[in-house]
N, C-alpha and C positions, 0 to 999 in steps of 0.2 A: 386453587393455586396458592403455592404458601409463599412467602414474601420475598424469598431468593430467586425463584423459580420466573415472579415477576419483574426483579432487576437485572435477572441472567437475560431475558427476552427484550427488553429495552436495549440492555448495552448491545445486545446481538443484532438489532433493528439500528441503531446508530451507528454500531460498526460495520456494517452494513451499508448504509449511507456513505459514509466516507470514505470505504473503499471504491462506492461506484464515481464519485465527484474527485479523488485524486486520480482515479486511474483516468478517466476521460476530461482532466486536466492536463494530462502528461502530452508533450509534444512526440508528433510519433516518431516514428525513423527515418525519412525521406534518402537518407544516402549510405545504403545498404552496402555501396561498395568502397564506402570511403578509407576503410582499412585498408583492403588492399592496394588502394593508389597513396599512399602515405597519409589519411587523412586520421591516423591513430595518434600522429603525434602529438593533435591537439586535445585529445582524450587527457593525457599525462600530463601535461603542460600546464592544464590549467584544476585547478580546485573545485572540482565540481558540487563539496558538502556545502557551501556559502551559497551557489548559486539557489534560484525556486527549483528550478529540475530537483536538486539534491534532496530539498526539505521534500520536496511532493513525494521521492521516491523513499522519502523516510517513513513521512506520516501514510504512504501506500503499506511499507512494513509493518508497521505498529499496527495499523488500522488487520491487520490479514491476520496475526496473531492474536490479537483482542478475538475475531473473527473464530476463529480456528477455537480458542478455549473456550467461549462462549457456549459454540456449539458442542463442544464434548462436554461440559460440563449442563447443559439442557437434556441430553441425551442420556446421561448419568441420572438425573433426576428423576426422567421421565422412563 
């Protein structure tokens, strides 16, 4: 294995990790119909990038793209 091949499989093992830890971090959805009884307005209302929901659903992006290149770039190697 040459020395990339071994950093590309670490970061892909750690991204890895932290997609399964924010995503089963994340609060689910319990109120499925809250849109349509008015309950959208508090979607807008408030700032949801400050809130942890926000950041968890950031570092779930980051972590899914890390994810995604890791593996094509393993794949490319290999």
């Amino acid at each position: 294995m040459t020395v990339i091949s071994v950093i590309a499989t670490i970061l892909l093992v750690l991204a890895a990790l932290v997609l399964i830890a924010t995503v089963l971090l994340q609060p689910g959805e319990t109120n499925n119909l809250g849109a349509i009884a008015g309950g959208a307005e508090t979607f807008f209302g408030k700032s949801k990038a400050k809130t942890m929901e926000g950041k968890l659903a950031l570092a779930t992006k980051v972590a899914a793209g890390v994810f995604i290149v890791m593996a094509l770039l393993l794949a490319a190697i290999y």
